[in-house]
ROTI-788082 format. One record per atom (N, C-alpha, C): x, y, z; residue in one letter. Coordinates in steps of 0.001 Angstrom, whole numbers, padded with zeros to 6 digits, always signed. Last residue first. Layout:
<kolzas>
XYZA...
</kolzas>
This chain:
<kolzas>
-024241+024829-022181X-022984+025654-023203X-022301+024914-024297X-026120+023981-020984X-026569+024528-022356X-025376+025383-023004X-025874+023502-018762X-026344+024850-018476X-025766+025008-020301X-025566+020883-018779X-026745+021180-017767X-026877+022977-017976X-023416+020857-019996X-024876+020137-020732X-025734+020750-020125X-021555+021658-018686X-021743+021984-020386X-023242+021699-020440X-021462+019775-016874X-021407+021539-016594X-021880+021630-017837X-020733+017660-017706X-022222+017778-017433X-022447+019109-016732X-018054+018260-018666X-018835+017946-019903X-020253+018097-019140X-016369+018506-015899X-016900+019871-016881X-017693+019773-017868X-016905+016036-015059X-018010+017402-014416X-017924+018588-014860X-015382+014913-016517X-016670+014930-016900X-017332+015485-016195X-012698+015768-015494X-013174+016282-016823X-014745+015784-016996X-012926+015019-012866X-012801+016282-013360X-013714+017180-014761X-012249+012617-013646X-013562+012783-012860X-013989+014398-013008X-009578+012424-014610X-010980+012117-015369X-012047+012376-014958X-008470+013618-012348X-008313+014064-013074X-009329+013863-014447X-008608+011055-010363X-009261+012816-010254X-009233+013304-011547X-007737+009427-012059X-008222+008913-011958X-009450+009876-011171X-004375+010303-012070X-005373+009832-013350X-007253+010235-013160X-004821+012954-009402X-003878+011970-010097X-004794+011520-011857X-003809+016488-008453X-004902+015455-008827X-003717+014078-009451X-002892+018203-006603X-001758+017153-007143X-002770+015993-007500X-004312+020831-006350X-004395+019160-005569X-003863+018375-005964X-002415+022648-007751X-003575+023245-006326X-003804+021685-006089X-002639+021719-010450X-001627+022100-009961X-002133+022036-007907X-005394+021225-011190X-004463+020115-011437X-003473+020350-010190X-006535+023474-011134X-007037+022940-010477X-005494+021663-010022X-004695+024802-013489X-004364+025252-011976X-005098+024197-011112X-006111+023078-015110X-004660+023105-015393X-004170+023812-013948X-008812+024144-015500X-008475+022830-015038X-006751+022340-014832X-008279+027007-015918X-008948+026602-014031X-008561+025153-014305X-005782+028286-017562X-007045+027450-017671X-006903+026517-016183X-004386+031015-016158X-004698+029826-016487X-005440+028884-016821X-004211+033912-015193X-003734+033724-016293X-004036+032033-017097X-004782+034476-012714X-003181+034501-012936X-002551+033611-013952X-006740+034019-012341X-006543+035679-011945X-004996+035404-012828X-007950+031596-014768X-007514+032004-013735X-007278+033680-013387X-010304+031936-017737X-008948+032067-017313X-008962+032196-016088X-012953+030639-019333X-012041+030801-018610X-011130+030713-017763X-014785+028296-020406X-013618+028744-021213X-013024+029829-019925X-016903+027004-019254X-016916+028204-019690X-015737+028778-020710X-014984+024993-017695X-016530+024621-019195X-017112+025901-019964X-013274+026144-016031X-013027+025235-017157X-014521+024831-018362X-015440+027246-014350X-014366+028245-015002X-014194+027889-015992X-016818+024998-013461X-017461+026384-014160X-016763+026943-015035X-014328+023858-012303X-015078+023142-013387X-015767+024405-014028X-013883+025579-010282X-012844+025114-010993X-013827+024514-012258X-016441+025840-008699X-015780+026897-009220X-014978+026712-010755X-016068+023462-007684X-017576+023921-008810X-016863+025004-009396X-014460+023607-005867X-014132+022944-006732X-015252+022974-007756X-015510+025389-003746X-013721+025828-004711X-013760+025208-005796X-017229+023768-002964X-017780+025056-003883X-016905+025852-004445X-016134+021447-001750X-017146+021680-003196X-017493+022822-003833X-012419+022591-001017X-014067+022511-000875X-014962+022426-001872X-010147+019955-003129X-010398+021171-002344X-012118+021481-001535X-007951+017205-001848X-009048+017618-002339X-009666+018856-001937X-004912+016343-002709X-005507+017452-002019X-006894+017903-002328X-002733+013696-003813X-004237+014510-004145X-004529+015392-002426X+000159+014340-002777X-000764+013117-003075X-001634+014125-003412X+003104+015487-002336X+002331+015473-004035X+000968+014853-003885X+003863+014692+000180X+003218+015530+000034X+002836+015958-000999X+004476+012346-000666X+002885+011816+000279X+002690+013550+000280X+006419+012297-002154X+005681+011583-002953X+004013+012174-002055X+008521+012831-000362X+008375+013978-001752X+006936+013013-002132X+008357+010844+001434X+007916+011627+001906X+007751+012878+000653X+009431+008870-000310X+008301+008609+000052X+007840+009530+000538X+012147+010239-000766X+011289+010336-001769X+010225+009948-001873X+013134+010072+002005X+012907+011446+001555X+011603+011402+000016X+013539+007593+002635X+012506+008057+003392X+011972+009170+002494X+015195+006842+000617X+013919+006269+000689X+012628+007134+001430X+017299+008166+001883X+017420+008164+000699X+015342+007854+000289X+017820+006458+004041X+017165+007904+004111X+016861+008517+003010X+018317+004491+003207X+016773+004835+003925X+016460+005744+003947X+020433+004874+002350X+020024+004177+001257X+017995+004323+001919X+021968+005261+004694X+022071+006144+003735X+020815+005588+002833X+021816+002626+006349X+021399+003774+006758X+021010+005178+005650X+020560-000067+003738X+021929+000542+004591X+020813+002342+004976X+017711-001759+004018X+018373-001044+003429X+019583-000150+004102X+017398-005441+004575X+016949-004287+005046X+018032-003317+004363X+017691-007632+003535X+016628-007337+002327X+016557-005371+003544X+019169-009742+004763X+019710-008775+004151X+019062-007579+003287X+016970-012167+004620X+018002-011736+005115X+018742-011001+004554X+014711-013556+003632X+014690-011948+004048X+015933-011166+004440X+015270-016361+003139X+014946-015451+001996X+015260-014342+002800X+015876-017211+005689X+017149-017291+005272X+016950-016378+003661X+012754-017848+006168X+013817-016520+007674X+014755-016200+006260X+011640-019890+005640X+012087-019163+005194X+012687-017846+005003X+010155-020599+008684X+009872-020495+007292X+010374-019767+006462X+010283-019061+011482X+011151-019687+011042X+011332-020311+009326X+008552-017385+012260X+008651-018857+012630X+009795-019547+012369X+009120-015185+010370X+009300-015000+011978X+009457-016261+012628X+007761-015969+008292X+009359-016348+008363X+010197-015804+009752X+005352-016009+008872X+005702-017164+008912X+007427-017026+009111X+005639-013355+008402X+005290-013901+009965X+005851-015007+009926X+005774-012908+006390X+006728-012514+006930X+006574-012845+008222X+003434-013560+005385X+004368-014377+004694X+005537-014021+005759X+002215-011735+006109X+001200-013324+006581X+002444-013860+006398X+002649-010233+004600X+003010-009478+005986X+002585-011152+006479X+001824-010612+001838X+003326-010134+002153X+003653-010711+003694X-001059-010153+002408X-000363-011848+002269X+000865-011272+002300X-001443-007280+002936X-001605-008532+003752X-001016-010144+003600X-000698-006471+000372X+000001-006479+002219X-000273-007327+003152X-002592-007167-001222X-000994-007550-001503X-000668-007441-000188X-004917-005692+000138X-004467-006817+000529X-003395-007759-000209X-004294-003171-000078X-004373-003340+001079X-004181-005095+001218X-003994-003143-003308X-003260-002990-002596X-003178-002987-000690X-006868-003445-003149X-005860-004236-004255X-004813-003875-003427X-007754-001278-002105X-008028-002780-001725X-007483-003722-002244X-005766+001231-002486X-006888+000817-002871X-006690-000706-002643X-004394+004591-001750X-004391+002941-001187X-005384+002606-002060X-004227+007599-002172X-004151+006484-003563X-004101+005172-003009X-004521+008584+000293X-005570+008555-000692X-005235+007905-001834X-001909+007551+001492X-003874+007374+001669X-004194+007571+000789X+000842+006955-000847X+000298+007744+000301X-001203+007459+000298X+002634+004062-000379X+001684+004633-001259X+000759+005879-000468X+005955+003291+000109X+004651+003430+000759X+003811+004100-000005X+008119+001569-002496X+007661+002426-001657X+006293+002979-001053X+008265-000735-003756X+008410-001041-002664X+009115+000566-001690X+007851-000108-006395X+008963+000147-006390X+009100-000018-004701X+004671-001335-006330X+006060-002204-007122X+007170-001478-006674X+003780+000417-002798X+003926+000206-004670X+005057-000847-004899X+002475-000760+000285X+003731-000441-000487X+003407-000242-002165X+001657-000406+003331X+001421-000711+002446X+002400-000390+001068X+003798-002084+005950X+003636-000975+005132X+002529-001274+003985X+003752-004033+008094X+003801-004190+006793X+003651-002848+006447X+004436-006179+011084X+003749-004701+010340X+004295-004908+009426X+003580-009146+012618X+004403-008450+011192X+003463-007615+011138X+004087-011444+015723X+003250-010589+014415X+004284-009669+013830X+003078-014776+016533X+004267-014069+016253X+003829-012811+015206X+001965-016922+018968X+002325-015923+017723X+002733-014987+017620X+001813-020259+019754X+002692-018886+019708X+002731-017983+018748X+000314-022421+019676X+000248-021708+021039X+000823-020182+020868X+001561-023813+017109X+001528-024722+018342X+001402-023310+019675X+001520-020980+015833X+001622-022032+015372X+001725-022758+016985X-000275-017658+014347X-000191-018372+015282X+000237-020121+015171X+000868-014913+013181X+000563-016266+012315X+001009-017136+013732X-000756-011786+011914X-000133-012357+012900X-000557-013930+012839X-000702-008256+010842X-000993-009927+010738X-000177-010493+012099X-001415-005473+009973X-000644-006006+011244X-001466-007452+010819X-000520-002624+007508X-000916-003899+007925X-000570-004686+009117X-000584+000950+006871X+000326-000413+007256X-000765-001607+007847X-000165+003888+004899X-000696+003118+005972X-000292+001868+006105X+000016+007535+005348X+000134+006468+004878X-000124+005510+005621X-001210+010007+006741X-000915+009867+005415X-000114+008530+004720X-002798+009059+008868X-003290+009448+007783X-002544+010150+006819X-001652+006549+009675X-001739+007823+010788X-002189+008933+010034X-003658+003020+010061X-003040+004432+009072X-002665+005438+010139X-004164-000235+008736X-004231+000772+010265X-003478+002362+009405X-006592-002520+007443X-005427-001958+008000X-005413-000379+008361X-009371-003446+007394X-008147-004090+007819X-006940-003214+007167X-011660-001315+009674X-010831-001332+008161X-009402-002578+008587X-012830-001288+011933X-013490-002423+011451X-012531-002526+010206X-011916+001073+013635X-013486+001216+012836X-014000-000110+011610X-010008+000057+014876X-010955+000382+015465X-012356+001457+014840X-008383-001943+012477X-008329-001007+013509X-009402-000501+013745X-007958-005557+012465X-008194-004660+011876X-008248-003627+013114X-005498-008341+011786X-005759-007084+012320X-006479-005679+012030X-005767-011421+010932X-005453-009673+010178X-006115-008963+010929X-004407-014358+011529X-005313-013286+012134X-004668-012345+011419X-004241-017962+011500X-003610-016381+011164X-004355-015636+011177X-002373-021374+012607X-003805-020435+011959X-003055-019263+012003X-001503-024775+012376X-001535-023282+012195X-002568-022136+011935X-002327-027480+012144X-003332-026662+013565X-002584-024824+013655X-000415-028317+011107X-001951-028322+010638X-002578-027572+011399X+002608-028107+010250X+001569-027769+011662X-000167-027611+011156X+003134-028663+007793X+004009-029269+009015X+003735-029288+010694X+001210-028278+006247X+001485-029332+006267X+002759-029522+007286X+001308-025650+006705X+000291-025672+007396X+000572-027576+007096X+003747-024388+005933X+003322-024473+007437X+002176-025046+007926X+003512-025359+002758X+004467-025612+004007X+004457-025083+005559X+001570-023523+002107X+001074-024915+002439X+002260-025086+003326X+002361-020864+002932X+001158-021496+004103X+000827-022815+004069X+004501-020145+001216X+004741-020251+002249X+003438-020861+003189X+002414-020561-001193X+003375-021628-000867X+004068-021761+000365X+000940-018360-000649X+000213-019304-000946X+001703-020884-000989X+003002-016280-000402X+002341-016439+000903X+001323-018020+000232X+005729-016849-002154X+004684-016725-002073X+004174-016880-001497X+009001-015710-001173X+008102-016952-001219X+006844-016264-001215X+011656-013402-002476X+010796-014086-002049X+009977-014993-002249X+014002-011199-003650X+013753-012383-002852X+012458-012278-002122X+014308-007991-004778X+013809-008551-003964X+013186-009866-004135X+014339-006535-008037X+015641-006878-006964X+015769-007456-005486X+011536-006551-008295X+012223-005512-007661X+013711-005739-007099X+011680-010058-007339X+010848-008704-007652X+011391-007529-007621X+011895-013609-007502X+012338-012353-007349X+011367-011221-007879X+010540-016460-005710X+011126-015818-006880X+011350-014013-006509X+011059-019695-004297X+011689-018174-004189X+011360-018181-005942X+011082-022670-004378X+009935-021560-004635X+009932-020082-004196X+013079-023973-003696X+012556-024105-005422X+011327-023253-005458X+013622-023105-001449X+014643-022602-001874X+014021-022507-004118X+013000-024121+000850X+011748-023165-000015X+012606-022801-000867X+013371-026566+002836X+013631-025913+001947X+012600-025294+000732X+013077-026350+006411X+012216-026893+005208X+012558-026017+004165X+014382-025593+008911X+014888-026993+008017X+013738-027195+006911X+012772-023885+009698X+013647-023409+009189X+014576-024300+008286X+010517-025441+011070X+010083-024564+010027X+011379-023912+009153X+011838-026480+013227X+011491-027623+011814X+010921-026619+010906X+012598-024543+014902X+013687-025411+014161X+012884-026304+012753X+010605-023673+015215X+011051-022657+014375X+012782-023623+013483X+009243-025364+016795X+008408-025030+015326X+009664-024176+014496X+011286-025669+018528X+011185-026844+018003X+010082-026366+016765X+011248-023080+019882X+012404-023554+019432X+011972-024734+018856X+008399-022991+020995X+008646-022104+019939X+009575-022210+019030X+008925-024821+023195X+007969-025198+022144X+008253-024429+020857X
</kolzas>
């Protein structure tokens, strides 16, 4: 049965709806599903969520998607990484739902081409041994830079210091070591600054 979806899913040319990314080939999960679902109507697809209800799964410092695209009885499933544009893993604490579910249609898309749907886009898309490790190392330089959040009362500290005007033991403005000490990103880093402006206010400096 599986040989006859994957034969007619592989004879259907997607060839006018590839586009590229990153030096990466591919079909849009919204074009890859009409073509499966007009050749198997009775296709369906499941997102996997993990055992506190989140759709997707983590070992906590990065995290991955499990889909799975059922056609005449048989399915077939795709892990996914969650990933950035440079189609490297984004460490936890910077995932955001925008990005949990780019993965998900990616990984929906890669099922299908488990079926056979456009198999002939992915081919070759895996990276030579050197070229991974290469990958591995700067996803792994990246997940130990991620934000480090410290205790609330380390981190009152840090703001006090900074709205007050003082210096570290070792010379620094507290928001500039804070920075350093949790590899804050944009988005800590603004949050930061306005708990030093309602430090200011609330104690009249």
């Amino acid at each position: 049965m599986e040989s006859n979806v994957f034969a007619t899913l592989a004879a259907i040319d997607v060839s006018g709806k590839v586009e590229k990314k990153n030096g990466l080939s591919y079909v849009s999960w919204a074009w890859a599903w009409y073509f499966a679902k007009r050749a198997f109507p009775e296709a369906s697809f499941k997102v996997y969520e993990n055992a506190d209800g989140l759709n997707y799964h983590t070992d906590g410092r990065t995290c991955w998607v499990k889909t799975g695209v059922t056609i005449e009885g048989i399915e077939l499933i795709e892990y996914l990484p969650v990933m950035d544009n440079r189609n490297q893993s984004i460490p936890l604490a910077r995932v955001t739902s925008f990005d949990v579910n780019k993965s998900i249609q990616r990984s929906l898309t890669k099922a299908l081409a488990r079926h056979g749907l456009g198999l002939c886009v992915y081919a070759g898309e895996d990276l030579p041994l050197e070229s991974d490790n290469a990958q591995r190392d700067a996803v792994n330089a990246e997940i130990e830079k991620a934000y480090k959040p410290v205790p609330e009362d380390k981190y009152i500290k840090y703001v006090a210091g900074e709205a007050q005007g003082l210096k570290t033991p070792g010379g620094r403005p507290y928001r500039t070591a804070w920075i350093g000490l949790t590899h804050a990103g944009e988005a800590e880093i603004a949050e930061f600054d306005q708990a030093v402006i309602d430090y200011k206010i609330n104690n009249n400096l």
